[in-house]
N, CA, C and O atoms as a DFTB+ gen file, in Angstrom:
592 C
 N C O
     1  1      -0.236      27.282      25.222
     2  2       0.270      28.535      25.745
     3  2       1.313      28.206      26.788
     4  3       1.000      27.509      27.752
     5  1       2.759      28.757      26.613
     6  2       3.623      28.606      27.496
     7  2       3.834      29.520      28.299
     8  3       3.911      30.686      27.913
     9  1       3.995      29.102      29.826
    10  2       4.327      30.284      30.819
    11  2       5.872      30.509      30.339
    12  3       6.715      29.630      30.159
    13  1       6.030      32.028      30.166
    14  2       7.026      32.438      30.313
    15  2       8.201      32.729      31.642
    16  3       9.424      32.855      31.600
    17  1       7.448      32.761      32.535
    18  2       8.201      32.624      33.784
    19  2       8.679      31.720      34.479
    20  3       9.682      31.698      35.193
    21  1       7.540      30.585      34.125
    22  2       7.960      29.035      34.525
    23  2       9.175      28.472      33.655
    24  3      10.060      27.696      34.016
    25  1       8.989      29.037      32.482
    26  2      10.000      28.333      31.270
    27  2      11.609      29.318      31.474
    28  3      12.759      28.905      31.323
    29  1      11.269      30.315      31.752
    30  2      12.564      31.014      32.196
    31  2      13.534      30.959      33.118
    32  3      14.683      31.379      32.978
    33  1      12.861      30.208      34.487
    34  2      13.283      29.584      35.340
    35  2      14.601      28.455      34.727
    36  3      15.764      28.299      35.100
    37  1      13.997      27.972      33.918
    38  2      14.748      27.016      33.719
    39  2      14.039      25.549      32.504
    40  3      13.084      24.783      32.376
    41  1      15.293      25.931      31.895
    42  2      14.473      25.474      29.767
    43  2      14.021      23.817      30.500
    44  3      12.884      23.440      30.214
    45  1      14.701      23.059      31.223
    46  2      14.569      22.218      31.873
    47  2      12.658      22.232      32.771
    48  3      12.191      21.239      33.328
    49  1      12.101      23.269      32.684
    50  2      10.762      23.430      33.274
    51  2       9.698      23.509      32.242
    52  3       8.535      23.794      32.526
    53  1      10.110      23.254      31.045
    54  2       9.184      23.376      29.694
    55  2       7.956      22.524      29.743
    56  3       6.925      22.913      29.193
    57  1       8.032      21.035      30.566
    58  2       6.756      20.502      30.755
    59  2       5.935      21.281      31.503
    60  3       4.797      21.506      31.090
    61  1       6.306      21.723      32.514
    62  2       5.390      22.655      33.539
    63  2       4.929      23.714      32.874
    64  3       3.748      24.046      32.775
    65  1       5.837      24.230      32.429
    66  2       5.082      25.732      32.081
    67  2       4.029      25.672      30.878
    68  3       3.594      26.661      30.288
    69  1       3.658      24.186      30.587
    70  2       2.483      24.015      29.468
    71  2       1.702      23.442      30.334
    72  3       0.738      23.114      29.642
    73  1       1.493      23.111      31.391
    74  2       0.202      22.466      31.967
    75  2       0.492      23.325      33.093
    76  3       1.450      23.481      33.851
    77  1      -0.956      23.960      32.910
    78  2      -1.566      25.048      34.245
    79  2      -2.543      25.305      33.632
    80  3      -2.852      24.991      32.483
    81  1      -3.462      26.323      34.937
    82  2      -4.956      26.233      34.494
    83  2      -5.124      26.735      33.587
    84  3      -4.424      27.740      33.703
    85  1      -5.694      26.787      32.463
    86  2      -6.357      27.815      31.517
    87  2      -5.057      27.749      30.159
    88  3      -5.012      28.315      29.067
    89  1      -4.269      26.947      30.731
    90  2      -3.231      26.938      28.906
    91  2      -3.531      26.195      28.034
    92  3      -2.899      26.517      27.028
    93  1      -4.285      25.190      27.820
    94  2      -4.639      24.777      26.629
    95  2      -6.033      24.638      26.096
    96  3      -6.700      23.643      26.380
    97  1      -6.466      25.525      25.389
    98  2      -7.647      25.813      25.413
    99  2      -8.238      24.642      24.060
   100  3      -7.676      24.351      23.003
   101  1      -9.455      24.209      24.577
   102  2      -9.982      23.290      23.050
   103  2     -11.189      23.847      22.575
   104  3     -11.867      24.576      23.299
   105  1     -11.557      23.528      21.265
   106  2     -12.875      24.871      21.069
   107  2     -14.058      23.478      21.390
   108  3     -13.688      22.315      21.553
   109  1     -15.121      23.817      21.417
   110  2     -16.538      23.414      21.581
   111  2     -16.429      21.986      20.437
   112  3     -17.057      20.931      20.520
   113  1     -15.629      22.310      19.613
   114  2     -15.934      21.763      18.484
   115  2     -14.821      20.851      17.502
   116  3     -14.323      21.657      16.716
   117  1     -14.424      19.878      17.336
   118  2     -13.085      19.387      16.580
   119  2     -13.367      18.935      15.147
   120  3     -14.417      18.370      14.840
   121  1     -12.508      19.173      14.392
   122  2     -12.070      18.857      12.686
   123  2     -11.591      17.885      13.079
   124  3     -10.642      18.125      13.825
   125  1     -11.929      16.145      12.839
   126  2     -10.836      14.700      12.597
   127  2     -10.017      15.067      12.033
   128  3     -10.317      16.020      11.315
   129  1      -9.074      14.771      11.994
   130  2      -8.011      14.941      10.588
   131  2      -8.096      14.097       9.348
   132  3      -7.338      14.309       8.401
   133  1      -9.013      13.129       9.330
   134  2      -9.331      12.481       8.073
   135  2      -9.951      13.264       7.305
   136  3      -9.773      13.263       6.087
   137  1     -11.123      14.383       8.182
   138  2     -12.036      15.123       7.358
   139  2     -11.445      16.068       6.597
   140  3     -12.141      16.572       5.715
   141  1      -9.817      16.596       6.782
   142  2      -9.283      17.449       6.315
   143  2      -9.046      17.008       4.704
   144  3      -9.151      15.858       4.279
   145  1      -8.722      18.130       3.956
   146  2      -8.382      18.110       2.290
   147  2      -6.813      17.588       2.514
   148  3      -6.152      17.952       3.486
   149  1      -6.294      16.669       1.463
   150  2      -5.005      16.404       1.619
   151  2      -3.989      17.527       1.332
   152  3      -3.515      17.785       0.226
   153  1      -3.768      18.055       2.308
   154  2      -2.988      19.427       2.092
   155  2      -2.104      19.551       3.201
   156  3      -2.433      19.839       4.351
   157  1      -0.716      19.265       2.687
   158  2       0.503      19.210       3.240
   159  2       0.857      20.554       3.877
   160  3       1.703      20.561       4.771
   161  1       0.359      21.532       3.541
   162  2       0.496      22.803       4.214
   163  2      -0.125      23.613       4.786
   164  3      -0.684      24.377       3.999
   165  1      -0.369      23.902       6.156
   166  2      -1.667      24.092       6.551
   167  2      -1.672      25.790       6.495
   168  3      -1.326      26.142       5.367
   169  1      -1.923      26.791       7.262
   170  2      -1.528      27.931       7.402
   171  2      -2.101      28.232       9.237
   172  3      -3.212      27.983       9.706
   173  1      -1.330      28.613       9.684
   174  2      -1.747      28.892      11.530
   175  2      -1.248      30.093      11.315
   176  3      -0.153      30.295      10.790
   177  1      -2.250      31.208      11.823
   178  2      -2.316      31.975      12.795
   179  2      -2.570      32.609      13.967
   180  3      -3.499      32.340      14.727
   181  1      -1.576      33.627      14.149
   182  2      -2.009      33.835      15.835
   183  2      -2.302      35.506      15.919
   184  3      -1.567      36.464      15.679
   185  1      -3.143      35.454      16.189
   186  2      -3.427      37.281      16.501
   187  2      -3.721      37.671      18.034
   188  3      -4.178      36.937      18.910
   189  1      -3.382      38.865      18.116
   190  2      -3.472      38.997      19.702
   191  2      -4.547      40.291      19.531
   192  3      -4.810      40.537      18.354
   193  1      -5.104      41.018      20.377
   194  2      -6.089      42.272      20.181
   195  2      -6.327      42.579      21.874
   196  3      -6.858      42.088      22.870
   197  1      -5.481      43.828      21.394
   198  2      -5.428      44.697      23.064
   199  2      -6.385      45.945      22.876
   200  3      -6.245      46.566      21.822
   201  1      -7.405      46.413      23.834
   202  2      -8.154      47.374      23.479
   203  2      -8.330      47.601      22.128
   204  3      -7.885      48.556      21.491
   205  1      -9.103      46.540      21.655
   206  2      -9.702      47.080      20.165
   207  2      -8.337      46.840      19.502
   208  3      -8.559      46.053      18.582
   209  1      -7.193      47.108      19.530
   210  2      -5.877      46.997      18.676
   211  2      -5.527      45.944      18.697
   212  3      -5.749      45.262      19.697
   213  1      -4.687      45.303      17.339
   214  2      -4.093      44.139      16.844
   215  2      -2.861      44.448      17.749
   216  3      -2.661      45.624      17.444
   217  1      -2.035      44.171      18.551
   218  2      -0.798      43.978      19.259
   219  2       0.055      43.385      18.509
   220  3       1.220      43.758      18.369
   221  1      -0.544      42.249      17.875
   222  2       0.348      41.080      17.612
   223  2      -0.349      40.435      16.010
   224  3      -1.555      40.452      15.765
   225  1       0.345      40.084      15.391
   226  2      -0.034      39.191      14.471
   227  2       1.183      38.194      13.131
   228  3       1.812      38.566      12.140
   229  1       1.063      37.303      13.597
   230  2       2.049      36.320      13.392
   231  2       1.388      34.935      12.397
   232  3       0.264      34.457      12.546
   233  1       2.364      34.509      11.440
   234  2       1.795      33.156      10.855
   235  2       2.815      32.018      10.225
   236  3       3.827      32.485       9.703
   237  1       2.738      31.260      10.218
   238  2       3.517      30.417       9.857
   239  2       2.612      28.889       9.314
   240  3       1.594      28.517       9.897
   241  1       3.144      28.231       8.253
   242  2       3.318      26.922       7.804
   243  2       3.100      25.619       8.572
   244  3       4.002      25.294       9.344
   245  1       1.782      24.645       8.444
   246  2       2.521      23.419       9.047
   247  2       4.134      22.772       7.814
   248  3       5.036      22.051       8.241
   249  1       4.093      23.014       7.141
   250  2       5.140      22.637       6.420
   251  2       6.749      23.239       7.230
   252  3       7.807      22.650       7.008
   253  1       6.699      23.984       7.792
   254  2       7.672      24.487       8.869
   255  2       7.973      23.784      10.163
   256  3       9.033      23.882      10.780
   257  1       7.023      23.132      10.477
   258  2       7.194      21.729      11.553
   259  2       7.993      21.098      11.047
   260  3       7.968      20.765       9.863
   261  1       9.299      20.668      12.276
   262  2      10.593      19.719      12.250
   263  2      10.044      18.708      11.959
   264  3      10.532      17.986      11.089
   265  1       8.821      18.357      12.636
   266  2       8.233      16.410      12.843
   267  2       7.120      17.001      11.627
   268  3       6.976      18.217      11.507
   269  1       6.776      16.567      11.231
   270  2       5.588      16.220      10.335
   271  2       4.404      15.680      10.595
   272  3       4.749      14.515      10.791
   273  1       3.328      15.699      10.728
   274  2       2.359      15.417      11.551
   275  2       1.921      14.008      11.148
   276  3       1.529      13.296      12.072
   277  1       1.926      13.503       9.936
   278  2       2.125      11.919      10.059
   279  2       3.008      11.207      11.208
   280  3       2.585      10.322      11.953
   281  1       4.096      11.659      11.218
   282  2       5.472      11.235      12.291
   283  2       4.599      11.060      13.417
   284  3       4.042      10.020      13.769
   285  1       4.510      12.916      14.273
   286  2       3.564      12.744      15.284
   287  2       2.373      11.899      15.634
   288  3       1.964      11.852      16.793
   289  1       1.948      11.393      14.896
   290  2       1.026      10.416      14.983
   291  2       1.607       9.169      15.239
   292  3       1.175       8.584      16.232
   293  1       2.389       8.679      14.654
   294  2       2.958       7.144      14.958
   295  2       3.094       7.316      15.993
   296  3       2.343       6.747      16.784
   297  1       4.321       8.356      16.546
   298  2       4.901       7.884      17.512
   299  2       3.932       8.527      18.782
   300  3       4.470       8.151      19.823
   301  1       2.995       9.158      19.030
   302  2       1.566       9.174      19.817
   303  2       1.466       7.452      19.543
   304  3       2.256       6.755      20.180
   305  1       0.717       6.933      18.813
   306  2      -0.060       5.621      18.718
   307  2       0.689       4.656      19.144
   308  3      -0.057       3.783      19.588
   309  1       2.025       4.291      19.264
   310  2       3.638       3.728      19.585
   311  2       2.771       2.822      20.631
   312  3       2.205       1.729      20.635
   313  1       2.923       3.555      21.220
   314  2       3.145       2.940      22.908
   315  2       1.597       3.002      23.612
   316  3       1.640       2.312      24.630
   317  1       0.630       3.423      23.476
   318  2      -1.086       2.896      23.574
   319  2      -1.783       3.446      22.686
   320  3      -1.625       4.500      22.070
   321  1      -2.722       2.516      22.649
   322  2      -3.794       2.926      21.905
   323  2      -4.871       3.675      22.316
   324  3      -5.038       3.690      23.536
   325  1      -5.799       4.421      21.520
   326  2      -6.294       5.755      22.040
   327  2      -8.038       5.684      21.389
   328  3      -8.568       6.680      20.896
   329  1      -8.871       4.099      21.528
   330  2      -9.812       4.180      20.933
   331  2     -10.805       5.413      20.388
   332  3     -11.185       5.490      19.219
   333  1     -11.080       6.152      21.211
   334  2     -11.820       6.771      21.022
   335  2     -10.905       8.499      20.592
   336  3     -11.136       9.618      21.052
   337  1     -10.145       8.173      19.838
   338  2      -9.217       9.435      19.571
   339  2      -8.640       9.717      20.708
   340  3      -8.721       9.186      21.816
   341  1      -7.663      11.192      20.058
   342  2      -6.585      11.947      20.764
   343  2      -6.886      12.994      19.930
   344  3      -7.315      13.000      18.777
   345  1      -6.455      14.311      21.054
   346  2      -5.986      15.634      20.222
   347  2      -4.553      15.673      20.349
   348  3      -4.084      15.316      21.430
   349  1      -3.921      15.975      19.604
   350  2      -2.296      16.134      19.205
   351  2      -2.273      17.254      19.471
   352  3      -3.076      17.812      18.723
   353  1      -1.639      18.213      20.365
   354  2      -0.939      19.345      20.460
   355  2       0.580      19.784      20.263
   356  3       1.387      19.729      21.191
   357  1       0.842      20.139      19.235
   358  2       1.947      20.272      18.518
   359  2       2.895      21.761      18.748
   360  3       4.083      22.078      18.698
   361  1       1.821      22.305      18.973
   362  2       2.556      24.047      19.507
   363  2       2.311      24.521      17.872
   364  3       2.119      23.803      16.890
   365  1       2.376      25.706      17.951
   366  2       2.067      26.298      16.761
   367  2       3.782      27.104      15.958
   368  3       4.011      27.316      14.767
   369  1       4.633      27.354      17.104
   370  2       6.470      27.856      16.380
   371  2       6.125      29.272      16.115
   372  3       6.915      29.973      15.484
   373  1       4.724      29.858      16.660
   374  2       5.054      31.654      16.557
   375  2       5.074      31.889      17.812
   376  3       4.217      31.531      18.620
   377  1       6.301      32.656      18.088
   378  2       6.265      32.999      19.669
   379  2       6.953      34.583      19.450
   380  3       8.033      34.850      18.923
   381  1       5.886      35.576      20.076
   382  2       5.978      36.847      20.313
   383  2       7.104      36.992      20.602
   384  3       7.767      36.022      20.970
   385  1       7.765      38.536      20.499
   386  2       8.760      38.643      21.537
   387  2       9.010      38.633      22.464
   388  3       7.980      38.481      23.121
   389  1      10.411      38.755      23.493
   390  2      10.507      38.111      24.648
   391  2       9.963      38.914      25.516
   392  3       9.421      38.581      26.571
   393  1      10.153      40.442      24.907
   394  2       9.253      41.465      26.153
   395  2       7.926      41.712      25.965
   396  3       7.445      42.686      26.544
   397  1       7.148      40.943      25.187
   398  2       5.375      40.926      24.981
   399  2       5.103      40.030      26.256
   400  3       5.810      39.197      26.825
   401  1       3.696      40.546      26.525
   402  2       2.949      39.476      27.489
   403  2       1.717      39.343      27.946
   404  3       1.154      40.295      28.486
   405  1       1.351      38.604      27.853
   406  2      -0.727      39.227      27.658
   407  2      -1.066      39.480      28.868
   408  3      -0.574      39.099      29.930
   409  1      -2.011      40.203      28.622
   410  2      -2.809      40.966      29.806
   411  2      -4.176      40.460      30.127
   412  3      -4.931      39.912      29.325
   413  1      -4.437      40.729      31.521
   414  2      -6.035      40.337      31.146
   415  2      -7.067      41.461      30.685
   416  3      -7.188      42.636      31.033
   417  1      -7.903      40.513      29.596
   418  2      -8.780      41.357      28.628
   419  2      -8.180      41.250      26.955
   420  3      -8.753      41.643      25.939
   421  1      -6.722      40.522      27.090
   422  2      -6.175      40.473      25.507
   423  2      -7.459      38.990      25.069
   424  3      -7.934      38.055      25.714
   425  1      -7.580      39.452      23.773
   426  2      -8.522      38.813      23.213
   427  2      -7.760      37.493      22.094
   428  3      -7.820      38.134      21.045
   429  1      -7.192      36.286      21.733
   430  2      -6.028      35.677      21.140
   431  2      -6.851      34.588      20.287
   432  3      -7.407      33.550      20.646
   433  1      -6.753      35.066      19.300
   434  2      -7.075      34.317      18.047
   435  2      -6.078      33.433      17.378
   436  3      -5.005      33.872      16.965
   437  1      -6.503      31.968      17.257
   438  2      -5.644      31.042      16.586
   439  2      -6.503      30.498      16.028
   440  3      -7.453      29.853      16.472
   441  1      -5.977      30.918      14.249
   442  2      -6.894      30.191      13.077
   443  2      -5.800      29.184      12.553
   444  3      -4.596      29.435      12.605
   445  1      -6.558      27.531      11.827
   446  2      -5.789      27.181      11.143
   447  2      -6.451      26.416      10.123
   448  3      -7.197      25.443      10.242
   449  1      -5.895      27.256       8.707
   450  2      -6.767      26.571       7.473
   451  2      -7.572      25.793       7.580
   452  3      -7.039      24.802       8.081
   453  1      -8.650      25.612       7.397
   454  2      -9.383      24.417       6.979
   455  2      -9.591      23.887       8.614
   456  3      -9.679      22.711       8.966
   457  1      -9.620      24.542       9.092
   458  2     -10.202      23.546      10.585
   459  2     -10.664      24.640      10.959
   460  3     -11.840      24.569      10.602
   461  1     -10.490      25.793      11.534
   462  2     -11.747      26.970      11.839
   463  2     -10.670      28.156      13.082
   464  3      -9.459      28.307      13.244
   465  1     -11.481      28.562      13.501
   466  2     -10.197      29.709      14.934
   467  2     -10.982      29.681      16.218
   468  3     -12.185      29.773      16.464
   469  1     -10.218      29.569      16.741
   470  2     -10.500      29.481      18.201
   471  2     -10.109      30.886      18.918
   472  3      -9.147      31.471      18.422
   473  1     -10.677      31.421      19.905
   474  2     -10.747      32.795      20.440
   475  2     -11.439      32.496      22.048
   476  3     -12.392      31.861      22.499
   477  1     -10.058      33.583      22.716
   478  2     -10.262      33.222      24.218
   479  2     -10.073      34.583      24.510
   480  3      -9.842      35.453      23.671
   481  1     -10.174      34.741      25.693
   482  2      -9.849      36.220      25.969
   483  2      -8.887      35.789      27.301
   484  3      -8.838      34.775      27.998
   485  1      -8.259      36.878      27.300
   486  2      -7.565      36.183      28.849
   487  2      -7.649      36.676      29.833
   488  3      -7.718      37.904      29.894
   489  1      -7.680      35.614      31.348
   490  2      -8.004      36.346      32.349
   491  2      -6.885      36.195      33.320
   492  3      -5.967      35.387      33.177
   493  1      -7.041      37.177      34.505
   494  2      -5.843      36.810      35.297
   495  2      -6.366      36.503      37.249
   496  3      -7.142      37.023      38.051
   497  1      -5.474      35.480      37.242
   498  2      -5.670      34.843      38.244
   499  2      -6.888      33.631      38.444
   500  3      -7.893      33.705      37.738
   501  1      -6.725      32.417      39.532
   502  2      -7.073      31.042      39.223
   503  2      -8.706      31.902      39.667
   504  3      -9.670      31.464      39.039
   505  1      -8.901      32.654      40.329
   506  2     -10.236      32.704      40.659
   507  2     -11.034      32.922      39.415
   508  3     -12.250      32.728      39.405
   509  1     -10.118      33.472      37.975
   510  2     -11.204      33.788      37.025
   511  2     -11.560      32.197      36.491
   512  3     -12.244      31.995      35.487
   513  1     -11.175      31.472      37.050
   514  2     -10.885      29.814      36.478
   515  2     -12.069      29.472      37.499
   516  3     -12.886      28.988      36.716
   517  1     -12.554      29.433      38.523
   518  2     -13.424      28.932      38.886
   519  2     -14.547      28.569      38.799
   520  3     -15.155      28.116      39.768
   521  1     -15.199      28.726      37.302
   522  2     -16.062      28.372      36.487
   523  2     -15.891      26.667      36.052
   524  3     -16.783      25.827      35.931
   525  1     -14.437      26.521      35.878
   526  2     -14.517      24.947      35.935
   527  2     -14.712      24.122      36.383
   528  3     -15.120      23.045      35.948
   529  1     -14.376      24.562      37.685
   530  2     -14.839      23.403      38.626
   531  2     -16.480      23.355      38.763
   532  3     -17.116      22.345      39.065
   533  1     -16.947      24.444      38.526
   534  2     -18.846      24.898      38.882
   535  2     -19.436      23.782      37.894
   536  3     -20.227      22.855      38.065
   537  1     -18.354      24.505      36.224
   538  2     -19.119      23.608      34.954
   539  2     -18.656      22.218      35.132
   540  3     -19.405      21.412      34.581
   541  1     -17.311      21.527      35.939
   542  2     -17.602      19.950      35.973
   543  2     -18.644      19.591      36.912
   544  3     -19.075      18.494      36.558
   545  1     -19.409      20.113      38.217
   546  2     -20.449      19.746      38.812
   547  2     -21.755      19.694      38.586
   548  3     -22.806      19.221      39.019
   549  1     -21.173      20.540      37.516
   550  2     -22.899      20.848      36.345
   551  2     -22.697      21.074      35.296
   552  3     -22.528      22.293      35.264
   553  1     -22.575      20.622      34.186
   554  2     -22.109      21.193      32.740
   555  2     -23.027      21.605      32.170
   556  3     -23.057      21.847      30.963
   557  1     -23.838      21.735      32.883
   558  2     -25.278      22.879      32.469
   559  2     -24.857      24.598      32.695
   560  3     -24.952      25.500      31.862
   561  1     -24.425      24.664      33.960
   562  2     -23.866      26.153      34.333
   563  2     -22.787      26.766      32.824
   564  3     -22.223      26.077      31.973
   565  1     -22.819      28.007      32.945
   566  2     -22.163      28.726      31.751
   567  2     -21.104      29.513      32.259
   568  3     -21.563      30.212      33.162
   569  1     -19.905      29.719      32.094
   570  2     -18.977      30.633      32.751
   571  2     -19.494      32.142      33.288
   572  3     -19.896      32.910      32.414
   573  1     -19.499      32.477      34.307
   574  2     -19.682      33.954      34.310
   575  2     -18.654      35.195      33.960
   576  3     -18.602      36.326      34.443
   577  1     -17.794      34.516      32.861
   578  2     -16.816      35.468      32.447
   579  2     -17.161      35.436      30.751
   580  3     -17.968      34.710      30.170
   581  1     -16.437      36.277      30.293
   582  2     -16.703      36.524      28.829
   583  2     -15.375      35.578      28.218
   584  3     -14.196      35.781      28.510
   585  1     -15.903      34.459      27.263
   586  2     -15.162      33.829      27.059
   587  2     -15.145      33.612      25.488
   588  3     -15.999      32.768      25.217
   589  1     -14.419      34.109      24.234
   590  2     -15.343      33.781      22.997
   591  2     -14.447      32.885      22.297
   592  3     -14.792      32.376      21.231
């Protein structure tokens, strides 16, 4: 998830505006990519859901990726090695329009073939984030926000 305000600032701020709290979300659960079917084309979608309503709904091709996800892999593995795996974050290439912008309570679904969907809801401001720091002191504790 890219900040739009950070990235507007200046295209030159594109690393930043992908690392902040709460932008890259990973599910509970990961697909290897060996386990996947050999299938050159994946299908990603992105749905958004504002009060009960679809807002948004967008999809596109891994076959639409400039790099190819073999590529991405070499050149990840290039320069260290990563025994115990890596997740590759590639960006998904559907990006809403420029005057959309989520709210807190939008609910954002990203499915992709054959690996499963992930669903967050969004919140606003770092205090709704303060569950992380609780769950790294205890990863027993459970967020006290609604998170699906």
């Amino acid at each position: 998830m890219s900040s739009r305000s950070i990235e507007g600032e200046n295209p030159l701020y594109l690393p930043q505006a992908k690392v902040y709290a709460g932008s890259c979300a990973i599910s509970a659960g990961i697909r290897p990519a060996w386990e996947l079917p050999a299938v050159p084309d994946l299908t990603i979608r992105l749905q958004i859901d504002r009060a009960g309503n679809c807002v948004f709904d967008e999809s596109i091709t891994t076959a639409a990726f400039h790099r190819k996800l073999p590529e991405l892999v070499d050149y990840l593995f290039q320069c260290q090695p990563f025994p115990d795996g890596a997740v590759l974050s590639t960006g998904t290439g559907i990006v809403p329009p420029i005057d959309f912008t989520l709210t807190a309570g939008d609910l954002v679904r990203i499915s992709i073939e054959e690996v499963g969907t992930l669903r967050n809801t969004v919140v606003a401001g770092i205090d709704a984030l303060n569950w992380l720091v609780d769950a790294a002191a205890d990863p027993r504790r459970r967020p006290d926000i609604q998170l699906s």
